[in-house]
MARLO-858917 format. One line per field, with one value per residue: x negated, y, z of N, C-alpha, C in turn. Coordinates in Angstrom, 2 decimals, padded with zeros to 5 digits, m for minus. Last residue first. Layout:
N
n_X	X / ...
n_Y	Y / ...
n_Z	Z / ...
ca_X	X / ...
ca_Y	Y / ...
ca_Z	Z / ...
c_X	X / ...
c_Y	Y / ...
c_Z	Z / ...
This chain:
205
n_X	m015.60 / m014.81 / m016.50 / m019.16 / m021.21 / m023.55 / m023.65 / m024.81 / m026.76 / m029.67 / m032.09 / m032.97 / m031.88 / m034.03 / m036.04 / m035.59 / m034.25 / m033.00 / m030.74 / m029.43 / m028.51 / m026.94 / m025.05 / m023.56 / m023.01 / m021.04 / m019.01 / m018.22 / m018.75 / m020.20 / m019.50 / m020.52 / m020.22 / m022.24 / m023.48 / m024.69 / m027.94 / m029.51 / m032.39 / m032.87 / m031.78 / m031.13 / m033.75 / m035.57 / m034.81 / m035.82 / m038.04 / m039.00 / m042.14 / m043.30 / m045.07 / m046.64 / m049.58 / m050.86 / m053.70 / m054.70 / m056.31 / m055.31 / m053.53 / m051.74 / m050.65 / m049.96 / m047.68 / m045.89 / m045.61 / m044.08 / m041.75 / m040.54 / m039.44 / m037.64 / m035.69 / m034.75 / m033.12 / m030.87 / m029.09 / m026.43 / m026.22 / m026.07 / m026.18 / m024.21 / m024.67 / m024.56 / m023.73 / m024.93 / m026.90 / m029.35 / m028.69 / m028.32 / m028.73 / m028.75 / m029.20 / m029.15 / m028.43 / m028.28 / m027.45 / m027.59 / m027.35 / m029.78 / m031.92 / m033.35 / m033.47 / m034.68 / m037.37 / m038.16 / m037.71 / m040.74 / m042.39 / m041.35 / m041.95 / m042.42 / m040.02 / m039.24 / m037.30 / m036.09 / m036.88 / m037.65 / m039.52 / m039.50 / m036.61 / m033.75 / m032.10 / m033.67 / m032.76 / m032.84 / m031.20 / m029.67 / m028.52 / m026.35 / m024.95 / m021.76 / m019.16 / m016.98 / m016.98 / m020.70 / m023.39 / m026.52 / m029.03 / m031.26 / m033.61 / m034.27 / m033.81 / m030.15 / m027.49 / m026.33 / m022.64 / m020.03 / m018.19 / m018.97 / m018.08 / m019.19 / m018.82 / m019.82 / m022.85 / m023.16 / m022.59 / m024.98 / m026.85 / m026.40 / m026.87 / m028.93 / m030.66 / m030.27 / m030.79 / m033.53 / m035.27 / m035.22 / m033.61 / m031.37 / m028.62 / m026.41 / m024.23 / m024.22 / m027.31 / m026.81 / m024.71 / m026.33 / m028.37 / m026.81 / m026.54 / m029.27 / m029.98 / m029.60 / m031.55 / m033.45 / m032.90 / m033.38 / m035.71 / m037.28 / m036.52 / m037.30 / m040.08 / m042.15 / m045.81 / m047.09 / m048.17 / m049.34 / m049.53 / m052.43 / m054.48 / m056.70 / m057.08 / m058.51 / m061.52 / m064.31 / m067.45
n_Y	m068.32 / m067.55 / m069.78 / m070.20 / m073.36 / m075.23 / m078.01 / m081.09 / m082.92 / m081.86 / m083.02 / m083.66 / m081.34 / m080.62 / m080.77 / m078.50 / m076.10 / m075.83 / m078.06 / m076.97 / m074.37 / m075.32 / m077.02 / m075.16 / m072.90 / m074.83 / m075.40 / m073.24 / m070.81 / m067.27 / m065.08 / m065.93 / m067.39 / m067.52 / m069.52 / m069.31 / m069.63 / m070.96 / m070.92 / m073.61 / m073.91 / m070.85 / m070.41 / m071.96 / m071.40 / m069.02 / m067.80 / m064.67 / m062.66 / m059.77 / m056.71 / m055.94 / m056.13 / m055.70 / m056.72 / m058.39 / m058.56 / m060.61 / m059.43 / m058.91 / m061.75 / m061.49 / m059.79 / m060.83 / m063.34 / m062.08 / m060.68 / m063.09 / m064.55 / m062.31 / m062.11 / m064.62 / m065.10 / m063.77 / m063.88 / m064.18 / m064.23 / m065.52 / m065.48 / m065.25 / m065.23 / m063.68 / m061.01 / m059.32 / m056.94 / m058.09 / m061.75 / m063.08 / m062.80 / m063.10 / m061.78 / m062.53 / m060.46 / m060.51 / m058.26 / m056.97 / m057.60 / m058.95 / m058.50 / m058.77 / m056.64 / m055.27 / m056.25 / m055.21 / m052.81 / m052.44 / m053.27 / m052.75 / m054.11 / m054.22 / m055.86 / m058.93 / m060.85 / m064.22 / m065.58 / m068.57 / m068.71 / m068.51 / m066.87 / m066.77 / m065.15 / m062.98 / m061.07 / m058.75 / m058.08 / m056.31 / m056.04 / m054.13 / m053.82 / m052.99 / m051.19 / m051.92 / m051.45 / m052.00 / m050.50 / m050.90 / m051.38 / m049.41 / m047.37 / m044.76 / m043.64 / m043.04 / m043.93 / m047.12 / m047.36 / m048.97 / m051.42 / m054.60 / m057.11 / m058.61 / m056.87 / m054.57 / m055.37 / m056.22 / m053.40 / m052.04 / m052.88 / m051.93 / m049.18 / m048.79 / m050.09 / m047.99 / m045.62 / m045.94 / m046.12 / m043.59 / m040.66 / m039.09 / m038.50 / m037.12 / m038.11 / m037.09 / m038.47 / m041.11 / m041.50 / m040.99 / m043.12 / m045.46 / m044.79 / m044.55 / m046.81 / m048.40 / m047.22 / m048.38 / m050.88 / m050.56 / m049.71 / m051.92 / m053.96 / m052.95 / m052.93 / m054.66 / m055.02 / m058.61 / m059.71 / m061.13 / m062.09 / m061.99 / m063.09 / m061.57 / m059.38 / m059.98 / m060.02 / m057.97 / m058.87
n_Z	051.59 / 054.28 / 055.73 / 053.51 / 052.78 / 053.40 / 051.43 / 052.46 / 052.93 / 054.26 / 053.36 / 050.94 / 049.91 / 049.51 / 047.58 / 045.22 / 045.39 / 042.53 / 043.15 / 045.03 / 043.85 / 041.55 / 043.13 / 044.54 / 042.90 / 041.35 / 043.72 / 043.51 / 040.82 / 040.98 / 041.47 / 044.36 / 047.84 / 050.26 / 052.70 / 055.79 / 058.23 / 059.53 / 060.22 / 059.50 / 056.64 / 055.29 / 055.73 / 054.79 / 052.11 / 051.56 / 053.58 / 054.48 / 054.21 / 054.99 / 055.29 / 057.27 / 056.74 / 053.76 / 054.21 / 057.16 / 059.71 / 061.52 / 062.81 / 061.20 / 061.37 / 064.12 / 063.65 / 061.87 / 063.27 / 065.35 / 063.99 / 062.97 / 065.43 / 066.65 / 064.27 / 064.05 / 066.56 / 066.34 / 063.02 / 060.51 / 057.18 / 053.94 / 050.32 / 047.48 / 043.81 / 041.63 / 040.20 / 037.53 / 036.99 / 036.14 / 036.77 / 038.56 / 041.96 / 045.65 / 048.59 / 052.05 / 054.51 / 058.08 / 060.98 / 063.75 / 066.67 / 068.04 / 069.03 / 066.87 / 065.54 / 067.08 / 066.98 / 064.08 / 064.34 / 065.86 / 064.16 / 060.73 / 057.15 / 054.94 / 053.43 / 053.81 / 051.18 / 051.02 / 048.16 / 045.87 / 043.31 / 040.75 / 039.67 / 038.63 / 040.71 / 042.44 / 045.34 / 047.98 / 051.33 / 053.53 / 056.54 / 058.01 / 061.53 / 063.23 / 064.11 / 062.84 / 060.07 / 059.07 / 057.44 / 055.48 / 055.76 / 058.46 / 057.78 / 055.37 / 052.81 / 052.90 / 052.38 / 053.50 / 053.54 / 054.76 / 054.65 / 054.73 / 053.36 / 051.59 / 049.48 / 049.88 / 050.48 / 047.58 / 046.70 / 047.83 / 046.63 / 044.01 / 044.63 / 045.51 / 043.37 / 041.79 / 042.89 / 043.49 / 041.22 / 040.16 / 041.58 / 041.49 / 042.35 / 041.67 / 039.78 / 037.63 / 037.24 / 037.49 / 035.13 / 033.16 / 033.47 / 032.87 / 030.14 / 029.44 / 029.10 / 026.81 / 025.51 / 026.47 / 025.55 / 022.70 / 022.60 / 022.94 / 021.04 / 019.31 / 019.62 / 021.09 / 021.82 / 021.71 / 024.94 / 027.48 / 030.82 / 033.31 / 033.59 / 032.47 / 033.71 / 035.87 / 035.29 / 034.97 / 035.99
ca_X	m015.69 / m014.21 / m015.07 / m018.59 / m020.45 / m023.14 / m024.20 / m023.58 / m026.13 / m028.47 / m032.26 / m033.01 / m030.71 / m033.15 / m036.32 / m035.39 / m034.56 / m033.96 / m031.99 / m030.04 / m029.41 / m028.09 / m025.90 / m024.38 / m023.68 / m022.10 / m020.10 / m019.30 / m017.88 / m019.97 / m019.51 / m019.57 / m020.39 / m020.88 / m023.35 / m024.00 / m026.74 / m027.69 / m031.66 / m033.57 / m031.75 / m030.05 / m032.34 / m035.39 / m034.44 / m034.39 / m037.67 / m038.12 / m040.97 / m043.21 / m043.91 / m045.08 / m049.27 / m049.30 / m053.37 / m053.66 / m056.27 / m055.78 / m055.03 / m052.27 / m051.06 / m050.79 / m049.12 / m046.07 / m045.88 / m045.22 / m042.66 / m041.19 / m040.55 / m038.98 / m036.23 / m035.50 / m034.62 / m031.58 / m029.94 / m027.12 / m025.94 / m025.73 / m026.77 / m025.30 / m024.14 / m024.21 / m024.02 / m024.28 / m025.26 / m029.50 / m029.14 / m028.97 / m028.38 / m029.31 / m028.61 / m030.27 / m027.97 / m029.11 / m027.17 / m028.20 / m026.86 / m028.68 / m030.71 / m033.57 / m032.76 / m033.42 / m036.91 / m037.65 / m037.07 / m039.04 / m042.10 / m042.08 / m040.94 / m043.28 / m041.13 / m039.08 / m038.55 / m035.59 / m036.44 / m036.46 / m039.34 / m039.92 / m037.51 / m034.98 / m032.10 / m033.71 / m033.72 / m032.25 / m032.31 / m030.14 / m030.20 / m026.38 / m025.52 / m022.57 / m020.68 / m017.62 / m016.40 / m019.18 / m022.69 / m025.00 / m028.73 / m030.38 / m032.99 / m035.44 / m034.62 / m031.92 / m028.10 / m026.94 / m023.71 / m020.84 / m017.62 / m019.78 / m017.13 / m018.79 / m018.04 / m018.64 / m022.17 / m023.45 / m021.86 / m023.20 / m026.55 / m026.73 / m025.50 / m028.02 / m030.76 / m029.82 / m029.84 / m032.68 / m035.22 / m034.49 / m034.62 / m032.30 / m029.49 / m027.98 / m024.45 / m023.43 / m027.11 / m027.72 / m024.55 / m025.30 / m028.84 / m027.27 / m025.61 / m028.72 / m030.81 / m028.66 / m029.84 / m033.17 / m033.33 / m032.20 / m034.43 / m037.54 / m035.95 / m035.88 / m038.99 / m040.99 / m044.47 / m046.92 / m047.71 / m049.50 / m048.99 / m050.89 / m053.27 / m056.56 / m056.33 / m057.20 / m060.68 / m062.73 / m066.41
ca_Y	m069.21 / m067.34 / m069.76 / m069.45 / m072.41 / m074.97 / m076.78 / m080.02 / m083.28 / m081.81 / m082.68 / m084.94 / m082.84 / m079.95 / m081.35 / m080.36 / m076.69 / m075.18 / m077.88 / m078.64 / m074.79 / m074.11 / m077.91 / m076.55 / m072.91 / m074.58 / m076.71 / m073.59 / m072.17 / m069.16 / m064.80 / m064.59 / m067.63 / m066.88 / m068.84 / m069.76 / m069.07 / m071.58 / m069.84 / m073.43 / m074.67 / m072.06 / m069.33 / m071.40 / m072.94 / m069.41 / m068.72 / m065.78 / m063.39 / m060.93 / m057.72 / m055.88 / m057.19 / m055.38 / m055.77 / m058.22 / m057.65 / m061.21 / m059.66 / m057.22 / m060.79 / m062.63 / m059.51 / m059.69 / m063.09 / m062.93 / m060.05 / m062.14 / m064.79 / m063.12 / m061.32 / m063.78 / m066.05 / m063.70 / m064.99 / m063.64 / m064.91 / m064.59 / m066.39 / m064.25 / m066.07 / m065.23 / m061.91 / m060.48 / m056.80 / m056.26 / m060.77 / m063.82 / m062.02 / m063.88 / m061.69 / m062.36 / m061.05 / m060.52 / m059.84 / m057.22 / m056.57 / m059.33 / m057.81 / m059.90 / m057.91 / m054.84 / m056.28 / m056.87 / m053.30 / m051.86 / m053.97 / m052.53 / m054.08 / m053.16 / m054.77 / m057.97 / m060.35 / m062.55 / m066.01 / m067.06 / m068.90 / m069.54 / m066.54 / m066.99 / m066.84 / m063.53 / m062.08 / m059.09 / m058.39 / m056.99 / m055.84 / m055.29 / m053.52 / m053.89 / m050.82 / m052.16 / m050.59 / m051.97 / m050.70 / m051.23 / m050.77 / m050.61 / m047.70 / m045.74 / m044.90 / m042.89 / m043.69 / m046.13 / m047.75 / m047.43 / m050.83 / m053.58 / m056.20 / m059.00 / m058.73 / m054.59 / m055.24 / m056.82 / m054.48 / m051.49 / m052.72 / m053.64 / m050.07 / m048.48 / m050.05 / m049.14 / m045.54 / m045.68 / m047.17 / m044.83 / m041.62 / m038.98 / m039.76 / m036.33 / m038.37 / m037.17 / m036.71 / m040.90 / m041.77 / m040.27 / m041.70 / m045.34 / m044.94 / m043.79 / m046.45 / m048.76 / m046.53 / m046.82 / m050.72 / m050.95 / m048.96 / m050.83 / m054.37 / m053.42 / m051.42 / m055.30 / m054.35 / m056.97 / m059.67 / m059.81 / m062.67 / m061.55 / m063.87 / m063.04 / m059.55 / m059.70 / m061.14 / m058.11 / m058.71
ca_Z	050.39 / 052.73 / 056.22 / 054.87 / 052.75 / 053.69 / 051.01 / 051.66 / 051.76 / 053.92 / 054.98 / 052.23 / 049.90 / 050.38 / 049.11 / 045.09 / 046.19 / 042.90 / 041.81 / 045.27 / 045.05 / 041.76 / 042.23 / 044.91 / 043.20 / 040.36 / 042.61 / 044.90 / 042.02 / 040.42 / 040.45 / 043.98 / 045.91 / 050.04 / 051.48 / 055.11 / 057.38 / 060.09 / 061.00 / 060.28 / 057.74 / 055.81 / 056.08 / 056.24 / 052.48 / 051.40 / 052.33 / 055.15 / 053.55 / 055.33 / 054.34 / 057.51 / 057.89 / 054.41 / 053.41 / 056.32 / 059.09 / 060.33 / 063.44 / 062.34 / 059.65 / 063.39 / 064.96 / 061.71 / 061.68 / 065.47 / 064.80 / 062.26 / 064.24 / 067.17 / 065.00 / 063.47 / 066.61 / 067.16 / 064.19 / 061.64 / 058.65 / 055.03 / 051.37 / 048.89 / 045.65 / 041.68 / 041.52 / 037.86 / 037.54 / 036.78 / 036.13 / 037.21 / 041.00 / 044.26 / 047.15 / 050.85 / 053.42 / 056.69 / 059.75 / 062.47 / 065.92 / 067.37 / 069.91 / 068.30 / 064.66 / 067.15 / 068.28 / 064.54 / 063.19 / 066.28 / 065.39 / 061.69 / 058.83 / 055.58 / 052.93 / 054.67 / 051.48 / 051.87 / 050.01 / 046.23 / 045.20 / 041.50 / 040.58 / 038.01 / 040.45 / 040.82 / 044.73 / 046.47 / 050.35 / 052.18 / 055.72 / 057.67 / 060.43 / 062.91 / 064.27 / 064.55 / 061.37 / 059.37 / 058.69 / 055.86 / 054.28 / 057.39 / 058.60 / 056.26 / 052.66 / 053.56 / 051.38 / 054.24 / 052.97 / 054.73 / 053.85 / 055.36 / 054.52 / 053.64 / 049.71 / 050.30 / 051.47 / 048.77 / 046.10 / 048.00 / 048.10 / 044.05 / 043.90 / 046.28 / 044.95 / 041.13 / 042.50 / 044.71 / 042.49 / 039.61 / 042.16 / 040.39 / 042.88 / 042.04 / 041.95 / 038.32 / 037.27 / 037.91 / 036.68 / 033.18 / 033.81 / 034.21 / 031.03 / 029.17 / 030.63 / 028.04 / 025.08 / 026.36 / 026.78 / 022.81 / 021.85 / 023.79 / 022.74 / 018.92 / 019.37 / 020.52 / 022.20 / 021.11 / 023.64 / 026.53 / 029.60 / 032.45 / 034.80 / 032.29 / 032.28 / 036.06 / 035.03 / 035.78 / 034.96
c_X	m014.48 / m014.55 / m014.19 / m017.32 / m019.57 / m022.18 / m023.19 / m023.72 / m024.85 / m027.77 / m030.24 / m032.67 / m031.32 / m031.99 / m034.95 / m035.26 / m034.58 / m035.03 / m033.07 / m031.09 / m030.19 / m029.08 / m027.37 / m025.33 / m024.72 / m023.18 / m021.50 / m019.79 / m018.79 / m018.89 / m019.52 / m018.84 / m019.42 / m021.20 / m022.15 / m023.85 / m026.02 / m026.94 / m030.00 / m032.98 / m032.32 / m030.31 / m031.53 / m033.92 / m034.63 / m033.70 / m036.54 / m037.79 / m040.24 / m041.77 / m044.60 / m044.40 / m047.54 / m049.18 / m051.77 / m053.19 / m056.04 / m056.26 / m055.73 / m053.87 / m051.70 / m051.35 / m050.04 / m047.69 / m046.37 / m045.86 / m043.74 / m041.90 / m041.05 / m039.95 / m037.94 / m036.49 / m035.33 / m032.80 / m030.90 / m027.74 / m026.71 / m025.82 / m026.71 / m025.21 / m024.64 / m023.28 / m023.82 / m024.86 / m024.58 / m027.63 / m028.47 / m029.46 / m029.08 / m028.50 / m028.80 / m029.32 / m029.22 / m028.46 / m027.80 / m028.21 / m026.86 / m026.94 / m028.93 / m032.55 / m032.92 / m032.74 / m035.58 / m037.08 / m037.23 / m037.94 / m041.07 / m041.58 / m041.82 / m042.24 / m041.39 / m040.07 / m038.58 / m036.76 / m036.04 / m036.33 / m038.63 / m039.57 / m038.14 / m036.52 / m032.99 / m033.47 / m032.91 / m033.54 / m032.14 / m031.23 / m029.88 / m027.97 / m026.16 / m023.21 / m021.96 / m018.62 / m016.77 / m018.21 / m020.97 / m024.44 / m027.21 / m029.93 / m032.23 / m033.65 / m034.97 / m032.27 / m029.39 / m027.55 / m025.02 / m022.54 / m018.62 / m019.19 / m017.77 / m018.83 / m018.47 / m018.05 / m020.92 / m022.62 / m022.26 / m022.07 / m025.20 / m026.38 / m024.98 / m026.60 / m029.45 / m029.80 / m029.64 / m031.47 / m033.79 / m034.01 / m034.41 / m033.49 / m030.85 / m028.53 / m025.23 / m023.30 / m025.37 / m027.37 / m025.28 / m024.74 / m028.03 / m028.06 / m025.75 / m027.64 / m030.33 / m028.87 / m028.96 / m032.25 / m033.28 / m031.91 / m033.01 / m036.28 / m036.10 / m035.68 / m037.69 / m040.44 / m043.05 / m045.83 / m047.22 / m048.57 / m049.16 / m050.67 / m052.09 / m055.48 / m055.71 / m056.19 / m059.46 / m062.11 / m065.04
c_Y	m069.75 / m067.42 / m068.65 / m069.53 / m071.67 / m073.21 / m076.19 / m079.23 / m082.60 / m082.27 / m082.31 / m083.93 / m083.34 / m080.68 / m080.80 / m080.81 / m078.07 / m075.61 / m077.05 / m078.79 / m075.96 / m074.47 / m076.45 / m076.88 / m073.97 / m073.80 / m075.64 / m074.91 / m072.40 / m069.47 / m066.46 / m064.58 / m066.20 / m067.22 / m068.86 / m069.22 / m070.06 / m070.73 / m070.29 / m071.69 / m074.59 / m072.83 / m070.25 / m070.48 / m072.85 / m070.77 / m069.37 / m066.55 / m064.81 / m061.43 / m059.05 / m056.43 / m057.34 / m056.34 / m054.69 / m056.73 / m057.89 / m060.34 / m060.20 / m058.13 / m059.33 / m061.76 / m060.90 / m059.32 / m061.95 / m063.13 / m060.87 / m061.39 / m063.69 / m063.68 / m061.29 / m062.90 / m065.36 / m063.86 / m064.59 / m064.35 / m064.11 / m065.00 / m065.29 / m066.00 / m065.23 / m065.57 / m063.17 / m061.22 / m057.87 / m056.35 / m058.92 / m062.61 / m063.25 / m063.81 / m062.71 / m062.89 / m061.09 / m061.07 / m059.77 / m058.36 / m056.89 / m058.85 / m058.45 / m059.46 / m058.67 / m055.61 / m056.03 / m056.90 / m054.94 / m052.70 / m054.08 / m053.36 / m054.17 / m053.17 / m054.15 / m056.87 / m059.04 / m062.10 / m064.69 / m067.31 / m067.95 / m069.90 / m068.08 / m067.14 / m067.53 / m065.20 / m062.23 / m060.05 / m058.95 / m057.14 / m056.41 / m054.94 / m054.82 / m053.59 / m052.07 / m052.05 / m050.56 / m051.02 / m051.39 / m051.06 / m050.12 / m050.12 / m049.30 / m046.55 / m045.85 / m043.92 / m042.82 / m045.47 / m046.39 / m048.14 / m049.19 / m052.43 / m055.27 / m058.11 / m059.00 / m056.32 / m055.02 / m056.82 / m055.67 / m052.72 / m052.90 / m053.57 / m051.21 / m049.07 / m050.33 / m049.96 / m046.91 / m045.85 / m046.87 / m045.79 / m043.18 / m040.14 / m039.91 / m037.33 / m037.91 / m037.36 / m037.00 / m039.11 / m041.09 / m040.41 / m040.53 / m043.67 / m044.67 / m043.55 / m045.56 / m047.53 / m047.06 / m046.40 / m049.43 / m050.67 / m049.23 / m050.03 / m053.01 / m053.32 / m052.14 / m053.60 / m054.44 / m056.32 / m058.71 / m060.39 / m061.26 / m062.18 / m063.23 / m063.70 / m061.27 / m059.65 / m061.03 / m059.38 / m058.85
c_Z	049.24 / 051.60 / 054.54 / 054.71 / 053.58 / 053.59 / 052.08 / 052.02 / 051.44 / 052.48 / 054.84 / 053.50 / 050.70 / 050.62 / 050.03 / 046.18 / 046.51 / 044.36 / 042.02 / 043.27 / 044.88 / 042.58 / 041.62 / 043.99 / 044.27 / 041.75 / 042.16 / 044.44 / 043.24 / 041.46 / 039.94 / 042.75 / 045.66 / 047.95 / 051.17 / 053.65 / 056.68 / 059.44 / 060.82 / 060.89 / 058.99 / 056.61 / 056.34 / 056.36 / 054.14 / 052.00 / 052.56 / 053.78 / 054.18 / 054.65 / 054.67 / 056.87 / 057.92 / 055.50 / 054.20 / 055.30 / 057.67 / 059.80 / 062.71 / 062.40 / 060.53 / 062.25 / 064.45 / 062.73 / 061.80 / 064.46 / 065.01 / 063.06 / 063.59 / 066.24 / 065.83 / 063.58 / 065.10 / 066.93 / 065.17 / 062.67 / 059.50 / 056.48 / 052.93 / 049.66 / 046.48 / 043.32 / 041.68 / 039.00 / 037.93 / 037.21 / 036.62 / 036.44 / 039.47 / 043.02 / 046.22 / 049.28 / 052.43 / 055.83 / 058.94 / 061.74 / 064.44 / 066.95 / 069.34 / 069.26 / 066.14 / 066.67 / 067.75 / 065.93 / 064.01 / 065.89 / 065.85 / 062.63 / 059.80 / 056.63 / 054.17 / 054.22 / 052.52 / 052.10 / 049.84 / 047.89 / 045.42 / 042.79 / 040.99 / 038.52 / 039.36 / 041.08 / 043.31 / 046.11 / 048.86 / 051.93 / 054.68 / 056.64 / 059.75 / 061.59 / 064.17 / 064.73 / 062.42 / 060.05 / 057.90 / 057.07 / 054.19 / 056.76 / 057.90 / 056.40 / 053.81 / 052.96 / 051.64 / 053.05 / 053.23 / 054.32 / 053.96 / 054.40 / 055.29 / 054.01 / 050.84 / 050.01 / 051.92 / 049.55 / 046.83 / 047.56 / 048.16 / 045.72 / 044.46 / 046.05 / 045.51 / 042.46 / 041.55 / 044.08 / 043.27 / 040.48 / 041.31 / 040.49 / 041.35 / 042.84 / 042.74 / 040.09 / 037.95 / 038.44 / 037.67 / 034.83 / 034.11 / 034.53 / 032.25 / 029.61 / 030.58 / 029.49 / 026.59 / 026.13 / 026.78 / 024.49 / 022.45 / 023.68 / 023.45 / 020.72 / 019.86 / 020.73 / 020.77 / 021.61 / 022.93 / 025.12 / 028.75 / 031.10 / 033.95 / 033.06 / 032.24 / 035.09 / 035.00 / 035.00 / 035.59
């Protein structure tokens, strides 16, 4: 017997919310035909990207699916990643990163930003930084999950609380204080006060 029913939540479908969700999708479609970004994914994607990468200053945004998401002037690229400040576990999820992709984060070219949104337009904070030693982990993750024979040996997830203490990013607040996003953090990450007692924020904070 399948069981899989048994892990979802069900409840009747709600018009009011479907109606109302269709009229909004109606904006974003007008956009959508205006830019011939017909791809849903790609064109809410590319936004949420774009608004990332212009608060640190990655002013070209890559509109391929493969490669990074961002360059600068000086030819530095940048990886997003998007999380839900609603989210049990919010880290930087790597979808299907090949070998290549980590050797070049190990060249240290490549910064990561991992997002944290309340909601489809409101940025709370990025979390940012760049680290050599990424690079290396994940690739070992990545040949571990190969020999494990691993569904996706390539998505692999860096947890938010490794970003800061263990790779030395910093966070940028977008849309809160740097109180409100202290006290975000040190709530979401009860164990994170014993190892720091201040949130480390970037020089334009």
């Amino acid at each position: 017997m399948n069981n899989t029913g048994q892990h979802g939540k069900f409840k009747k479908i709600d018009p009011e919310f479907m109606d109302e969700a269709f009229k909004a999708f109606e904006a974003i479609e007008t956009v959508q035909n205006k830019y011939g970004k017909t791809d849903n994914d790609t064109v809410i994607n590319e936004a949420r990207d774009a608004k990332v990468s212009s608060v640190l200053g990655y002013d070209y945004i890559n509109t391929d699916k493969h490669g990074w998401d961002s360059m600068n002037e000086d030819g530095g690229f940048l990886e997003v990643k998007q999380a839900s400040i609603a989210s049990q576990s919010i880290g930087a999820t790597f979808n299907d990163t090949s070998i290549e992709k980590t050797e070049e984060i190990s060249q240290g070219n490549v910064s990561i930003a991992l997002a944290v949104w309340s909601s489809m337009k409101n940025l709370l904070f990025i979390i940012h930084g760049k680290n050599p030693k990424i690079g290396g982990d994940l690739k070992e993750k990545i040949i571990k999950s190969r020999a494990n024979n691993a569904i996706r040996p390539g998505t692999q997830t860096i947890s938010m609380k490794d970003l800061l203490l263990k790779y030395g990013f910093k966070v940028r607040p977008v849309s809160m204080t740097k109180k409100e996003v202290s006290d975000a953090l040190f709530s979401k990450l009860k164990t994170l006060n014993k190892f720091i007692t201040k949130i480390p924020f970037d020089d334009e904070a």
